[in-house]
N, C-alpha and C positions, 0 to 999 in steps of 0.2 A: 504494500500500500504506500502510494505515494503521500508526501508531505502536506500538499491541498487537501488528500482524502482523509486523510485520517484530523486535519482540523475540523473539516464538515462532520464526522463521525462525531467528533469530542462536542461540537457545537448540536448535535439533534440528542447526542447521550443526554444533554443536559437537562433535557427537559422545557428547554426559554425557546425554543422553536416550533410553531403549532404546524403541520403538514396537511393540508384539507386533502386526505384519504378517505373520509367517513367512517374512519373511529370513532366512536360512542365516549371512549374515555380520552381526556386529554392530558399528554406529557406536562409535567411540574404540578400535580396540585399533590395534597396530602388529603386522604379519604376524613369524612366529616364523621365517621362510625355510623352513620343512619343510611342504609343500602336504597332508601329512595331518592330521599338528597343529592347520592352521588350520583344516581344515573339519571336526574333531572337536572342536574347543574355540569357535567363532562368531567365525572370523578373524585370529586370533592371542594376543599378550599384551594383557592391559587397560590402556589408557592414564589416566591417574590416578585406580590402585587398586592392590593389594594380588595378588599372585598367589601360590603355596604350591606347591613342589617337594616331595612327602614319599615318601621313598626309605627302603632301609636302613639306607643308606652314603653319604648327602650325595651320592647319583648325580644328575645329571640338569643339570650344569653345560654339555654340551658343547649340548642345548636352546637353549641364548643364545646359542652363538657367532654367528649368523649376523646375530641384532637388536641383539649388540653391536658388530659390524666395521660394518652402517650408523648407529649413532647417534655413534660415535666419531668420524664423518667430518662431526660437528655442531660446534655451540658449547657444549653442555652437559656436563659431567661424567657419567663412568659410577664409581660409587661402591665397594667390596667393603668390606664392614663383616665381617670375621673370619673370614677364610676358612681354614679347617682344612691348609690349604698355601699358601708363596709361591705366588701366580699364575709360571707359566713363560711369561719373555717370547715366546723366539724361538716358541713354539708356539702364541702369541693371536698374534703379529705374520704369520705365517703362514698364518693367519686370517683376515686382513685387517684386524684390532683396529688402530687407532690407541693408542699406547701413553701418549701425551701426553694424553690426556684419560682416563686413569684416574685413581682413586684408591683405594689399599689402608689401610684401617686395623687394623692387629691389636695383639694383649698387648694386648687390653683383657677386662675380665670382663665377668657378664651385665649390670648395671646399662649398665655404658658401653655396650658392644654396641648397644641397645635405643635409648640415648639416641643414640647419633651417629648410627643410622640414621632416628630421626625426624627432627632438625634436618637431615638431606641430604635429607630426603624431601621437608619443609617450604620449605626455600631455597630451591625455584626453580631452583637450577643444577645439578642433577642430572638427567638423562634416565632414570638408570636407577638404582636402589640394590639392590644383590644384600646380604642378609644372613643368616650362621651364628649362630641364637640357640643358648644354651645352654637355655631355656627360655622359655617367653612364654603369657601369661592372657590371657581375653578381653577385659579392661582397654587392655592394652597393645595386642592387638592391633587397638583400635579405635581408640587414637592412633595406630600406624600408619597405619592405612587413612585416616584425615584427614590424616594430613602429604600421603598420596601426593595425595590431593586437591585439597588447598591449593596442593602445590608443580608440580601436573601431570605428576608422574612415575610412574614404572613401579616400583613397590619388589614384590622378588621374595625369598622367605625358603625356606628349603631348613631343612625339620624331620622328625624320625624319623617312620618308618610309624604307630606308636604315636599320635602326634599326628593319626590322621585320624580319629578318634573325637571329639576337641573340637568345639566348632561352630566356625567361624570368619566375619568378615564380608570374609574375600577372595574376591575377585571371580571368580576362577580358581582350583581342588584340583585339581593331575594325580598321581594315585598310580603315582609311574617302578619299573618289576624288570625286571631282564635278562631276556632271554627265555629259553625251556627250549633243552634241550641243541638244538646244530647240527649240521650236517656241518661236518668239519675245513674249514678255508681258508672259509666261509663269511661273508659282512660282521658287523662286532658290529652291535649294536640296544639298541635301550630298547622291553621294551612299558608304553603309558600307557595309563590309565585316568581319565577327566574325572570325578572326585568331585562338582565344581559347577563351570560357568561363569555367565557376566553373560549375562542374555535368554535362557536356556534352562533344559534339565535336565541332569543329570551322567548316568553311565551308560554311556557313548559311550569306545569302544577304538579304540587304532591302535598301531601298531608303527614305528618309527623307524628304521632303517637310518644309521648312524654312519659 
């Protein structure tokens, strides 16, 4: 193998190259551990890129439990830039979350917010950055989307329904609502909707069982 072939080899191993084959699953994400999820969104979450929870109520946290209790059992940091409530330990550790490789920053405003989640994104030591903006432009969130790139990490922002009208350049939109009413004693749920993923179209439903 020649010297060009084996860069383009190193370059598609990597996973940062989408090939429209009509694969169903797409190179670089890390599975979400919910088998609907991934094959309504091409696999999972996007591996260094930007992904978008927009809820009405900052819902759709308990989505990560599963791709946080395996990267917490890494070397990297799992980050939470301002989350609208202490994280409750005994009920990540319960989880399976390693509690030791978190890191929570809050009482910060929007400017900080913004910035501590790009430098985690950026560093390198962070596997995962979960962030609660107060607000964010297309500006910001396309340093976003370079830090996740730069740092190869997973940065995951959870913004109002309202915000699914912006453009954005994340890689992942799941617009999360409770489902309509149940029968009593029935499991809770999240129904999601793929607003965009990476190598595909948006469009694409599934229901979630909690």
């Amino acid at each position: 193998m020649n010297a060009p072939e084996a860069r383009l080899d190193a370059i598609l191993a990597s996973g940062r190259l989408w090939r429209g084959h009509g694969r169903e699953r797409v190179p670089g994400t890390l599975s979400s551990g919910w088998p609907a999820l991934d094959q309504a969104c091409g696999g999972g979450w996007p591996q260094g890129a930007l992904s978008e929870i927009l809820s009405a109520r900052a819902q759709g946290l308990s989505l990560l439990l599963p791709a946080l209790a395996r990267l917490s059992r890494g070397e990297r940091w799992l980050a939470w830039i301002a989350p609208p409530h202490i994280p409750y330990a005994p009920g990540l550790e319960a989880r399976g979350i390693c509690l030791q490789r978190l890191l929570v920053a809050r009482e910060l405003d929007a400017r900080a917010r913004l910035w501590t989640a790009e430098q985690a994104l950026r560093s390198g030591a962070c596997a995962m950055v979960l962030l609660w903006p107060e607000g964010v432009d297309k500006v910001q969130l396309r340093r976003l989307q370079l830090a996740a790139e730069q740092g190869d990490s997973i940065g995951v922002l959870f913004r109002p329904l309202r915000d699914a009208r912006q453009r954005s350049p994340a890689a992942l939109r799941l617009r999360v609502t409770p489902p309509g009413p149940s029968p009593e004693g029935a499991p809770a749920g999240l129904d999601i909707e793929i607003l965009k993923r990476r190598g595909g179209r948006g469009g694409r439903h599934c229901h979630i069982r909690l």
